[in-house]
DRENVEXDREN-6580 format. One record per residue (C-alpha): residue in three letters; x, y, z. Coordinates in steps of 0.02 Angstrom, whole numbers, plus 50000, padded with zeros to 5 digits. Layout:
# residues N
ALAXYZ ...
END
This chain:
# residues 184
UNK483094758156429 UNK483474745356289 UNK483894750856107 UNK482534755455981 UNK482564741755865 UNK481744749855722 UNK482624765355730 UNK484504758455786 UNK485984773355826 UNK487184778155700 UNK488834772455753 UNK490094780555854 UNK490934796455755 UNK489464796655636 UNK488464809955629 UNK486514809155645 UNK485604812955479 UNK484354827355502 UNK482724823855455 UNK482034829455299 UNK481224848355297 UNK480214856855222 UNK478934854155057 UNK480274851654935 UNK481984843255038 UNK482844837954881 UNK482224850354748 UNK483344845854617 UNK482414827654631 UNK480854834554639 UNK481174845354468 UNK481914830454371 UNK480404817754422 UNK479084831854384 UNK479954835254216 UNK480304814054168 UNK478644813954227 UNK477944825554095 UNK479064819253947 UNK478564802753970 UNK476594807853941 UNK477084818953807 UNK475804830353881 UNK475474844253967 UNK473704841554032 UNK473404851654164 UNK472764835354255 UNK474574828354191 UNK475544842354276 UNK474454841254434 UNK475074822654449 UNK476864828854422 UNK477054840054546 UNK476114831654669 UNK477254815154625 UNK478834829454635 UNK478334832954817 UNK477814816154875 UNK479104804054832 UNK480534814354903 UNK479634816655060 UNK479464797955055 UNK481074793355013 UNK481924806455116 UNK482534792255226 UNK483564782755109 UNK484474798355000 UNK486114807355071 UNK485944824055120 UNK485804835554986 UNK487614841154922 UNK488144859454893 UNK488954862454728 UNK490224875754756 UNK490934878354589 UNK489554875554457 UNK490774882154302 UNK491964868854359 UNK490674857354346 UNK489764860754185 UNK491574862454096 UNK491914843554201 UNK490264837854113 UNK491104841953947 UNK492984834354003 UNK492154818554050 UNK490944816453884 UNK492444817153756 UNK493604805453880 UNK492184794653861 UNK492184797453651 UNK494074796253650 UNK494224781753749 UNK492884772453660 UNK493784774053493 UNK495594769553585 UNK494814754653657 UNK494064748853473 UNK495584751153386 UNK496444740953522 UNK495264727653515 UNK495064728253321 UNK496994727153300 UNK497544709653290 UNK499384716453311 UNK498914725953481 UNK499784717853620 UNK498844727553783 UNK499664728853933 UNK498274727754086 UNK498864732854255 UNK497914735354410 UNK498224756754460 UNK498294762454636 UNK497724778754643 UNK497734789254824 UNK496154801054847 UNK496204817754906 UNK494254818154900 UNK493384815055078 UNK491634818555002 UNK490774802554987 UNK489674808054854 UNK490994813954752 UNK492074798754780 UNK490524789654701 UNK490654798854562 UNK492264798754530 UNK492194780054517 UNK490634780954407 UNK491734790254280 UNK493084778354272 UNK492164764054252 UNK491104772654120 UNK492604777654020 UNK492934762053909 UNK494434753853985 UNK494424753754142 UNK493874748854300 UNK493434755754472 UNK493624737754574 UNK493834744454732 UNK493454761854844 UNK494714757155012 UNK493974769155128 UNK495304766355252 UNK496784771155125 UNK495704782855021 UNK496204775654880 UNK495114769054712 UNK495964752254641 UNK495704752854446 UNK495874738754325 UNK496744746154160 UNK496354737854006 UNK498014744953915 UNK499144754254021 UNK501054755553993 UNK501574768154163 UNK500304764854325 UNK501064780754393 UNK500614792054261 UNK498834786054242 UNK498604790554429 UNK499264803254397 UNK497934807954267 UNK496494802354345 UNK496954816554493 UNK497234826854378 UNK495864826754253 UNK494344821454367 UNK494944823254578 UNK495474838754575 UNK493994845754481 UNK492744834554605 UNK493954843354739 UNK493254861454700 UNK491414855854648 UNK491034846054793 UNK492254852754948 UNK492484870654856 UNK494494867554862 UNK495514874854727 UNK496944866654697 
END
């Protein structure tokens, strides 16, 4: 029996994604569309929130295909006080990186930071390179999933160690217990 070209095997070692179940497989999707949704018509018509939720279930279901299993947050204190950790990095770094680049004396230092992953989650590996390259610079160039590793670009950055050592610090270790429920 040949292959099924439309529906090829996962490789060897990966596992099989299960199919999507039930009415509402990704319900924190299905919440957030219904709600955009509704605050983009600035109504709430009941013939506007039929067409929500019936968009909420439908697209989903549709999409089901494409999207990663849903993820299990194990530690949702951890990650509302990580919302708040990353938002004033973000502020902080902002006003570091103007006064660097507003200084005509500042002499940055760029250097290219190694930094080894603990994280196997690929979701929250994602993320964690989201949040460095949204905090004003640096860099997420490369995820090496052989190494586990994240190569970051560094705009200014006097000790490479010590930044790695941050980044473990401030964002891993809290992905660590969020995503894989391990307390370090």
């Amino acid at each position: 029996m040949s292959p099924d070209p439309v529906r090829p095997h996962p490789p060897p070692g990966a596992a099989a994604r299960p199919p999507a179940r039930g009415w509402l497989p990704y319900p924190v999707l299905s919440a957030l569309l219904a709600v955009v949704f509704l605050l983009l018509y600035q109504s709430l018509h009941p013939a506007q929130v039929l067409w929500a939720l019936i968009l909420a279930v439908a697209i989903p279901r549709l999409v089901a295909g494409f999207l990663a299993p849903p993820t299990r947050v194990h530690a949702w204190g951890t990650a509302l006080r990580f919302l708040f950790v990353v938002l004033y990095d973000i502020v902080v770094s902002n006003v570091a990186v103007a006064r660097l680049v507003l200084n005509p004396a500042a002499r940055p230092v760029p250097a290219w930071v190694e930094v080894p992953l603990t994280l196997r989650h690929d979701g929250a590996v994602t993320l964690l390179a989201a949040i460095i390259t949204t905090t004003p610079g640096t860099v997420s160039c490369v995820v090496d999933d052989e190494r586990w590793s994240i190569l970051v670009h560094a705009l200014d950055c006097d000790d490479p160690a010590a930044m790695s050592a941050q980044i473990r610090e401030r964002y891993e270790r809290p992905l660590l217990e969020i995503f894989e429920g391990v307390r370090a």
